[in-house]
C-alpha positions as CSV (number, residue, x, y, z in Angstrom):
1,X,-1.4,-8.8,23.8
2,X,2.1,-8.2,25.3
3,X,3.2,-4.7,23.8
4,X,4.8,-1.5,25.0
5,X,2.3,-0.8,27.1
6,X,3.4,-3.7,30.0
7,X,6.2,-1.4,30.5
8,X,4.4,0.9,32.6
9,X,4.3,-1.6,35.2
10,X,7.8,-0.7,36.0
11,X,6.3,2.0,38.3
12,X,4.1,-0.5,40.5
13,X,7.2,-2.3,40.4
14,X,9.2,0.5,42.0
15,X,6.2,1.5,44.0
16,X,6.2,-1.8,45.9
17,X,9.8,-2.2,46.6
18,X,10.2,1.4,47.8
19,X,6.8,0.8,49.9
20,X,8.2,-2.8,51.2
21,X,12.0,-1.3,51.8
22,X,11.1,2.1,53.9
23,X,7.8,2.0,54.7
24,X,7.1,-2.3,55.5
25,X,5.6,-2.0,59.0
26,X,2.8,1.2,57.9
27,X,2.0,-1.0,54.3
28,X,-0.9,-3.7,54.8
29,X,-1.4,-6.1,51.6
30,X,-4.3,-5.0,50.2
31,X,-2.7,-2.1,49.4
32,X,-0.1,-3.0,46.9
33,X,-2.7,-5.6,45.9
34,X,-4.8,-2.4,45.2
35,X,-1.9,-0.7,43.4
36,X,-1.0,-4.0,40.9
37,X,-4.9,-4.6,40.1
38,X,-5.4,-0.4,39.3
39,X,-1.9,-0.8,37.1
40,X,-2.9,-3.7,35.5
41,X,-6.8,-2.6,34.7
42,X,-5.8,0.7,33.7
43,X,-3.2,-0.8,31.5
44,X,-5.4,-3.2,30.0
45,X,-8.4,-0.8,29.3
46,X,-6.2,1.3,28.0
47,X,-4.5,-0.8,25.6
48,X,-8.0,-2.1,24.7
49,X,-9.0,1.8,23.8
50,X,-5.9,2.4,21.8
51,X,-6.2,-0.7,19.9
52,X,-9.8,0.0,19.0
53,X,-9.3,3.8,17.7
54,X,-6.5,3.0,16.1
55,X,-8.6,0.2,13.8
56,X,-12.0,1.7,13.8
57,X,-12.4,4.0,10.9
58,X,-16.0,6.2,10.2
59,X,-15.8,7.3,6.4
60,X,-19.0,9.7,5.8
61,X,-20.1,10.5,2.0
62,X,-21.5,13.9,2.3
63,X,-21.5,17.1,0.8
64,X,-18.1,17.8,0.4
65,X,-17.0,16.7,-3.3
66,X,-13.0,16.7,-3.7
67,X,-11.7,16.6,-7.2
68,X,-8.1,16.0,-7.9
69,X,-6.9,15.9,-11.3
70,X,-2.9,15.8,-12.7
71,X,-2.5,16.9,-16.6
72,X,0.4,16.7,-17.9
73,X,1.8,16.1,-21.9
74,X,2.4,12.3,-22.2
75,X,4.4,11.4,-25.1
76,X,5.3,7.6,-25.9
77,X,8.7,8.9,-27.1
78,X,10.0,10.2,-24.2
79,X,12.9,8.1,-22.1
80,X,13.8,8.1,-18.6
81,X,17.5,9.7,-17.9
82,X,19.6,9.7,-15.1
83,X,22.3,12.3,-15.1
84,X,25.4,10.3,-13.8
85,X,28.2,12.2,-12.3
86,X,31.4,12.2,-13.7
87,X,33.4,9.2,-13.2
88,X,30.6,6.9,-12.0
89,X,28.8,4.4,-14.2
């Protein structure tokens, strides 16, 4: 559950202490509780989002045939050779 995307709680973070250092007597509590409860949601939702697109795959048959196709002489003879620089074995 715990990935990357906690560390964007670094700006409430900073939010708060800037807003409890400068501004203390002008800030009223539900406002940074406002502030951690938006981070948090929006952090959550959209870790929820990214983990769903990133697992839900939609394969359509249709129309569109695609035909790949390698030919290439095979003989049972041939070996596999490395070329070895000189004065390496």
């Amino acid at each position: 559950m715990f990935g990357v995307v906690w560390y964007v709680l670094i700006v409430p973070i900073i939010a708060t202490i800037y807003l409890m250092v400068w501004h203390r007597k002008a800030t009223t509590w539900w406002e940074l509780v406002g502030l951690w409860a938006i981070s948090v949601l929006l952090i959550i939702g959209g870790q929820q989002l990214a983990e769903k697109v990133a697992v839900t795959d939609t394969e359509y048959w249709g129309h569109l045939g695609v035909r790949i196709e390698h030919n290439e002489p095979y003989s049972y003879w041939d070996t596999c050779s490395r070329q070895v620089p000189d004065g390496e074995t």
